[in-house]
N, C-alpha and C positions, 0 to 999 in steps of 0.2 A: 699194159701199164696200170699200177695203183690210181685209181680216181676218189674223188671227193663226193657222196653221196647225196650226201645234207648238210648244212650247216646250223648247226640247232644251238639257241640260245636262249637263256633266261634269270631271270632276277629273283632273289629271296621269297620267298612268303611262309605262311606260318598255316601249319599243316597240325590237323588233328590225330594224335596217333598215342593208344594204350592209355587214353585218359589225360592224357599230357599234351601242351601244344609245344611244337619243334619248327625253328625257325633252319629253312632248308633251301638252299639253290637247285637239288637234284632234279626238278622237273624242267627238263629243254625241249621246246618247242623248231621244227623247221624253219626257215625264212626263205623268201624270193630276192634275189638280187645277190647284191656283192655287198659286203659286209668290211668295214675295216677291222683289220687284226693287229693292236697294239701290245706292248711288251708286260702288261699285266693282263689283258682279256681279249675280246673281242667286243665292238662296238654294239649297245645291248643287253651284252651279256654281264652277271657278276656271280663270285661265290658268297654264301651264306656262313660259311665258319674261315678265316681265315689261317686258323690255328691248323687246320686240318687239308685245307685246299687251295689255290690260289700262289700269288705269288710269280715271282719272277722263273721257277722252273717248275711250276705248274698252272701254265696258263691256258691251254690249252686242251681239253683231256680228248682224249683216240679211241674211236670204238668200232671195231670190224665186222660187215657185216655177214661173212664167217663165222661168225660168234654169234650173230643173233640168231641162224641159220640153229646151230649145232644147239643153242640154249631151246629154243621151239621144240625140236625133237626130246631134248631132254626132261623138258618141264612141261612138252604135253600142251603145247600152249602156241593160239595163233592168233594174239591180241596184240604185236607189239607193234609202236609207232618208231618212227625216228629221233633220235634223244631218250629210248629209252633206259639207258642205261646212265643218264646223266650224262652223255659225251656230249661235246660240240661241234667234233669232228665226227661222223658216220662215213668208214671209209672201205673203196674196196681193196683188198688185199693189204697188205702191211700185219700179219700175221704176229701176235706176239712171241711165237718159237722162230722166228725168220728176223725180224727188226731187232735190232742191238743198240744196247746204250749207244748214245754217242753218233750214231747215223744224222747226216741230217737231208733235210728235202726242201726243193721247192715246191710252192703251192700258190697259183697267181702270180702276184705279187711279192708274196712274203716269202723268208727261207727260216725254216727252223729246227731245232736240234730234240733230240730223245732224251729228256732227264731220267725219267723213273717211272717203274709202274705206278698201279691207281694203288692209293691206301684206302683200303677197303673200308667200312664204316657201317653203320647201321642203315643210315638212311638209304640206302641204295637196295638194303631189306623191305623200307616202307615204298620206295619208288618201282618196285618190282612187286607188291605182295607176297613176299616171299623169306620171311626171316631168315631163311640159311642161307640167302645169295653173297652175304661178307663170305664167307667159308667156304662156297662154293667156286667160287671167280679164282680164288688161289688155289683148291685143293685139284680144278682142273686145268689150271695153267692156261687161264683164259681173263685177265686183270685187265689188260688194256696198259693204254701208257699215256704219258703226256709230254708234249712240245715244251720248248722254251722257244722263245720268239727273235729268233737272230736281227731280222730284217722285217720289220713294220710295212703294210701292206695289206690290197685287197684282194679276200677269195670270195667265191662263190662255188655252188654246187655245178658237177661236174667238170670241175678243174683237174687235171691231169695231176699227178704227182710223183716228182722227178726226184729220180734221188743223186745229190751233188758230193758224198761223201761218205765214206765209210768212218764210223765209229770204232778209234782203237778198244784191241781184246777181242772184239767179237764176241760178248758176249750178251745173248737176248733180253728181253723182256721177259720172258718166263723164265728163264735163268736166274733172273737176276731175283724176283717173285722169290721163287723156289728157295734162294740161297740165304733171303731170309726171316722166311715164314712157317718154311720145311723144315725136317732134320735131313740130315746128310749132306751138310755141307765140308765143306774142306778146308787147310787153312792156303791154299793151293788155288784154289778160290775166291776167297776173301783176298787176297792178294792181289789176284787178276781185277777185281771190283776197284780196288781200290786204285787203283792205276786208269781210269776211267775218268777223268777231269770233267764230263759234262755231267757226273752223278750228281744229284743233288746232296746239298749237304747234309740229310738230315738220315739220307743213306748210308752217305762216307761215316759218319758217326755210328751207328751201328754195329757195319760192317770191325769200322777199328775195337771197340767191345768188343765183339767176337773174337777175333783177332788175338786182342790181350790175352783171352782166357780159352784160345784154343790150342794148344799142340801139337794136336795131329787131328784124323775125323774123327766126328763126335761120338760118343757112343753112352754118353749121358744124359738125362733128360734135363731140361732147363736151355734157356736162352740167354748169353747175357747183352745179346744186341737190344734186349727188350728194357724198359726201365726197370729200377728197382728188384730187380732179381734176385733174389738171395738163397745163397747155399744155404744146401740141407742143416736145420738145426743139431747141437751134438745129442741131443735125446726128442724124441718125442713125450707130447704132452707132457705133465707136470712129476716133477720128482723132489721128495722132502729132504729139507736141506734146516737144519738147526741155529737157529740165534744166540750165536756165542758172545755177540757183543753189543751192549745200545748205549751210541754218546750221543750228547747235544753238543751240535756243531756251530748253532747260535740260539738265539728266542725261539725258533719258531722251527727249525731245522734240525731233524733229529738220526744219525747214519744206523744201519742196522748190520753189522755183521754176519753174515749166514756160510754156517762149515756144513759137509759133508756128513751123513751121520751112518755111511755104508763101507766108509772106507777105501770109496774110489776118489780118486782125484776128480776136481772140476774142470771143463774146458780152459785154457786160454783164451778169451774173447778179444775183439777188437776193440780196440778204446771208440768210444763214443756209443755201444751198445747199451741192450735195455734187455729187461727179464720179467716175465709177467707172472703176480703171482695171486694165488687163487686162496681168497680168505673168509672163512665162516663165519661170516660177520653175525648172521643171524640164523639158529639150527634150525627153525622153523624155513626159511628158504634159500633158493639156490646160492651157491657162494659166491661173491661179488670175483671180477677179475680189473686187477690191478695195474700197469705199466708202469717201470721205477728204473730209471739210468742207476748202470753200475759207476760209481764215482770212484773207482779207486784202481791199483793198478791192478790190468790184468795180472792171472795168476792163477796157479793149480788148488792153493788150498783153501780157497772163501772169495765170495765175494759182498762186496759193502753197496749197498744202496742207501738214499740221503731221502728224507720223508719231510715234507713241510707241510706241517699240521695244518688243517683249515678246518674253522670251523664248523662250514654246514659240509667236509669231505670223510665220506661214507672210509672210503680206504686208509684216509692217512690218519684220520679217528680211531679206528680200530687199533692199525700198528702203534700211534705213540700212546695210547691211553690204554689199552687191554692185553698187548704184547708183550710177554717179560724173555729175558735171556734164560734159556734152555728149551725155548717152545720150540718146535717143529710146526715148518709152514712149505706149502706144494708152489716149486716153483719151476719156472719154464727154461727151457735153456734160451741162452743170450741171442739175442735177434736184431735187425735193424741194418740198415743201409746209411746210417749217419756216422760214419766210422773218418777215423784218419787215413789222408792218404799220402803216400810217399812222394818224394821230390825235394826239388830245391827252394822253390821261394819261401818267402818267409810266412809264417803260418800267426795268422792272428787266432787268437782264440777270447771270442766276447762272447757276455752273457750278463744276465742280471736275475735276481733273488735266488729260487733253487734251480734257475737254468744254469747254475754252475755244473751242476751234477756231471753230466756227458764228458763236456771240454775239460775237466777235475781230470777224468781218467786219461782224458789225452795230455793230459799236462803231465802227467806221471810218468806215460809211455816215453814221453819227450826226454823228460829228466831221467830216466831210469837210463836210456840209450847216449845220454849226453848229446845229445843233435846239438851241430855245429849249424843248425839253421837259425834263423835272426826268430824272435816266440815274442810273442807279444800276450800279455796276460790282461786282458781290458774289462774289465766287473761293474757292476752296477747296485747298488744296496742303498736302502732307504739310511740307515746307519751304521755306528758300528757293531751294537745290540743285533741289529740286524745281516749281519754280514759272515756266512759262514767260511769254512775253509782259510781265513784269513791268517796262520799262522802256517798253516801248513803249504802253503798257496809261496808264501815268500821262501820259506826252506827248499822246497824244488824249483824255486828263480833262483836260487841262489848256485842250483847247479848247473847252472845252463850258463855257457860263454857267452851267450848273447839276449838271454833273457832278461825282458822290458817287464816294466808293469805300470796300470794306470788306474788306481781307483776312485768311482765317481759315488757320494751321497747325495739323494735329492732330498735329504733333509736331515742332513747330521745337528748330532747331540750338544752337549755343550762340555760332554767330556772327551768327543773325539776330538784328538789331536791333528791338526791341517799339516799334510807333507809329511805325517809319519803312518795316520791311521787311515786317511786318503787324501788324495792326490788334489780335488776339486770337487765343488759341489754345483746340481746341477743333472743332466742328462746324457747318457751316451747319444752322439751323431757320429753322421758322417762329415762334418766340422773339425767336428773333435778328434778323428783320426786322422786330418790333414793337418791340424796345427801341434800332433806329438811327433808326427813326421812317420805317418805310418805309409808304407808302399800301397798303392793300389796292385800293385803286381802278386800282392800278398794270396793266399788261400787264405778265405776267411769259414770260420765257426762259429754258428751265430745260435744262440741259445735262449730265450725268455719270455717274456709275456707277447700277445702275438701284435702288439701295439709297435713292440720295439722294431722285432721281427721284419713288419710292414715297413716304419720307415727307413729299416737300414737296409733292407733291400729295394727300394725305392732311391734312396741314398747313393749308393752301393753300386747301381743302372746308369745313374745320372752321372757318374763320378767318372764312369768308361770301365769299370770293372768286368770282369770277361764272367758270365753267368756258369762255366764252369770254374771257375774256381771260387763260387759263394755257396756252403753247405747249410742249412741250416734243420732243425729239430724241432717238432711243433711236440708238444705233451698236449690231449687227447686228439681228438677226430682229426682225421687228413682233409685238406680243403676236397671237397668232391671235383670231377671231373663227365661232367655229362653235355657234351657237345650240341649245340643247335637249343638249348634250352635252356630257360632263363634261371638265374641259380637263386634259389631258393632257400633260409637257414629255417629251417626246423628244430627244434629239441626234440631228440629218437626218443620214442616210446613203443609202447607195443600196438601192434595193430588192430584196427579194427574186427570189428566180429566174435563167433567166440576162438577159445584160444583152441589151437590144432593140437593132436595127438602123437605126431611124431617126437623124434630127440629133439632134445633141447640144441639151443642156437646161441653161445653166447659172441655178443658185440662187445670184444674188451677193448677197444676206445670209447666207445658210445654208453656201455656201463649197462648196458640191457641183457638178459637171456630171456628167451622165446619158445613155442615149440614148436619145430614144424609142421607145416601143414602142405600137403602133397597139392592143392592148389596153385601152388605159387611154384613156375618151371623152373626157376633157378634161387639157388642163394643171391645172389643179386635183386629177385624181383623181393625178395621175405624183407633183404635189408631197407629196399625204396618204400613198402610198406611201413616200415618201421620210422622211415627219415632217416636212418641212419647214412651220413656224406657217403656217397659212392663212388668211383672211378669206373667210367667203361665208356669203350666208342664201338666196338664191332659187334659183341653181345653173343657170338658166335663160335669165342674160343680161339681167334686168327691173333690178335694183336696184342696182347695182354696185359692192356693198361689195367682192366680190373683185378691184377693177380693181387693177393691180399695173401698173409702169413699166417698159416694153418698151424695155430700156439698147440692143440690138441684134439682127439677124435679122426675121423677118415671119412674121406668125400666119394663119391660115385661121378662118372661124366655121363653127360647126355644132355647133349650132341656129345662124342669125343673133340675133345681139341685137337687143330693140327699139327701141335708141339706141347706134350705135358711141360708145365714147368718142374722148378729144380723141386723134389721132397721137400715137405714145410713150408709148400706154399701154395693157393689154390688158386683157380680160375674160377671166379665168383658166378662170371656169366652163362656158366654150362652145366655147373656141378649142384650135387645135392646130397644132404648128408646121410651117412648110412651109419652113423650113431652120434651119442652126442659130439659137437665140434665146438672149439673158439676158435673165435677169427680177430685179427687182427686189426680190425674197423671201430 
């Protein structure tokens, strides 16, 4: 019979690692006695990132002492204690190719159920000295799993473990690992997964991703169980595209027309997409690279982007003050994951100053197809001098059966007209969309300064709005994502030392090019050098929060990942370029 080895427990602390400190629960220590086991932990114990660990169907994590046997042999190594893998449970037998979602057991006291494997992480790299251990746990089908806590209760080491139920599907832990970290899943599979009621939810989401965009087995690279994934762009790196047309759309707002000058047609993009373009601002150095929402409708023969002049802005300087119609400029194909999506609720579309850009092209899409969906058109403008799109903006409500509009000035003129040239003056909230009588049930598009951004999704939360259905659009750097460590704002610049000899590295959010320097193992460590906002948890190539949109150039892996993603898009934690690149950071 399965027994109970150790029970190993431990609380946060903050651990030195790469120059950086990282605040981590992964060191668990053995205990004597018996121990209460409650429906968030064990008494003692806690996790350090909740984002990542913890929780109602991770409260418990499973680590078989089979595994520590087979990792010894593997890794050469006979240093290990109990808990060293971060589990709490150190148990014998419970195999992850034998244990199936959904199983559950008793232990003492307690009874409890199989949510999901362990999501692999960095830290379990620093708790083992061994950076490849995220990519190793999955590549050899050896993760481990965690309990959910049926019945509250006390164990202790050397407790029997009895198993009171099978888990429908039958399908394992390293099945289940496998099906979505791996390639060669099925949709035959993802089926069976999802019929699994005690998965955790963060699985079933996933899995249903997958699902959407599989139809039969895979046989293309890219995940889209993963965030942010995005198909192959329609061209790589930059292609010239001529400025057939420049209007001022208000004071400060100026659109740029750009047609084909090859005689191919342009992609069809997805409304709320963006296009990066790359401009010689100054011949003496590298060309700056730009991000600019197409505002207009998708379409084969041109597309319009909307430019708001700034002052001290390097980009939007150049375009409206040294930019004439007929020039020829290098631009990238349309990119971006803030796109419209299909269904029935009703679709708000807010924004304020040039955050109209994105939601412009979805509002076109809208009207172009007549959707019989309720649209709400919700703007923001300091006045009406300042207020782009505003004619254009009512002519496509106008074709919509159910299209609304609401415009706010926080400081109108003395020539705008109240109720003709807007609605109210004042602030967009989430007030304000309760007293025009907007659904919460709505998809919302949320677009502008990141002030706004902040409290309407804060708004937005509080209101009971379902976090899938709130999209929103940030113009430049993505909020970083680096778990267990304190987040940090930097302005990215180049790094320390002198400058390296390889290709250049350009950060077209961050507004930097670099060159590489074989020092630094990944594009990931060049960009933390740099401060440029990062995203990653595994660092290893398993999870790929850090995949980031490869605008041009080609990357090399090392370590390989255990899933490339889709073309035109990198794994920042593994890769390194093998001529010049941008990236989408």
């Amino acid at each position: 019979m399965p027994r109970l080895l150790s029970l190993n427990v431990g609380l946060p602390r903050e651990v030195q690692w790469n120059g950086k400190i990282v605040r981590t629960a992964v060191w668990k220590s053995p205990v004597e006695g018996r121990r209460m086991v409650r429906k968030l932990n064990i008494e003692g114990d806690a996790q350090g990132d909740l984002a990542g660990h913890g929780g109602e169907h991770r409260a418990v994590f499973v680590y078989q002492m089979e595994s520590y046997h087979y990792w010894e042999h593997f890794l050469g190594r006979s240093d290990f204690g109990f808990g060293q893998f971060g589990e709490n449970f150190t148990v014998e037998g419970l195999a992850d190719d034998e244990v199936c979602i959904g199983d559950r057991y008793r232990i003492g006291d307690a009874v409890f159920e199989v949510t999901q494997p362990r999501v692999t992480c960095y830290r379990v790299g620093i708790r083992m000295n061994e950076p490849r251990m995220p990519a190793l746990l999955v590549a050899h089908h050896r993760p481990g799993f965690y309990f959910r806590v049926l019945q509250e209760g006390e164990v202790g080491a050397g407790d029997d473990i009895a198993k009171i139920a099978d888990g429908p599907q039958r399908i394992t832990v390293a099945e289940i690992d496998a099906l979505l970290y791996l390639p060669g899943h099925s949709r035959e599979q993802l089926q069976r997964a999802l019929r699994i009621p005690a998965l955790s939810k963060g699985w079933q989401t996933s899995f249903q991703a997958m699902l959407k965009h599989e139809p039969g087995a895979k046989t293309v690279d890219g995940n889209p169980g993963f965030a942010n994934e995005e198909q192959a762009p329609a061209w790589p790196g930059f292609r010239p595209l001529r400025v057939a047309l420049i209007r001022k759309e208000s004071d400060s707002v100026t659109s740029f027309v750009l047609v084909p000058i090859d005689g191919q047609s342009l992609p069809v993009f997805q409304p709320g997409q963006f296009i990066v373009l790359r401009l010689p601002v100054d011949p003496d150095k590298p060309p700056v690279l730009r991000s600019y929402s197409l505002s207009a409708l998708p379409g084969g023969d041109h597309f319009r982007i909307s430019v708001k002049s700034e002052s001290n802005g390097i980009g939007s300087s150049f375009l409206c003050n040294r930019v004439r119609e007929g020039d020829v400029l290098d631009v990238s194909a349309p990119r971006g994951s803030f796109t419209l999506r299909p269904g029935e609720n009703p679709v708000v579309l807010l924004s304020a100053g040039v955050g109209a850009t994105p939601v412009m092209s979805m509002l076109h899409a809208l009207a172009s197809e007549r959707s019989q969906r309720e649209i709400w058109w919700i703007y923001g403008a300091r006045n009406g001098v300042e207020h782009p799109f505003a004619e254009e903006s009512r002519f496509l409500l106008k074709q919509l059966s159910r299209g609304r509009s609401y415009i706010v000035y926080s400081r109108p003129s003395g020539i705008d007209e109240p109720e003709m040239d807007f609605d109210a003056s004042g602030h967009i909230d989430v007030a304000l969309l309760k007293r025009i009588g907007v659904s919460r049930n709505s998809d919302f598009y949320l677009c502008g300064p990141s002030s706004l951004l902040q409290n309407m999704l804060d708004g937005l939360q509080n209101w009971g709005v379902l976090a899938e259905n709130v999209h929103t659009e940030i113009f430049g750097a993505l909020e970083g994502i680096t778990p267990g460590m304190a987040r940090v704002d930097h302005t990215p610049h180049l790094p320390q030392g002198p400058p390296g000899s390889g290709p250049s590295v350009s950060f077209a959010r961050s507004g930097i090019t670099v060159a590489w320097d074989p020092k630094y193992q990944s594009l990931l460590e060049l960009a933390e050098a740099c401060d440029v906002p990062v995203r990653w948890s595994c660092r290893t190539g398993v999870c790929h929060t850090c995949m980031s949109g490869l605008i041009s150039g080609s990357i090399c892996y090392n370590p390989e990942p255990l899933e490339r993603p889709a073309p035109g898009n990198a794994l920042v934690c593994c890769s390194q370029p093998e001529v010049n690149v941008s990236l989408d950071l």
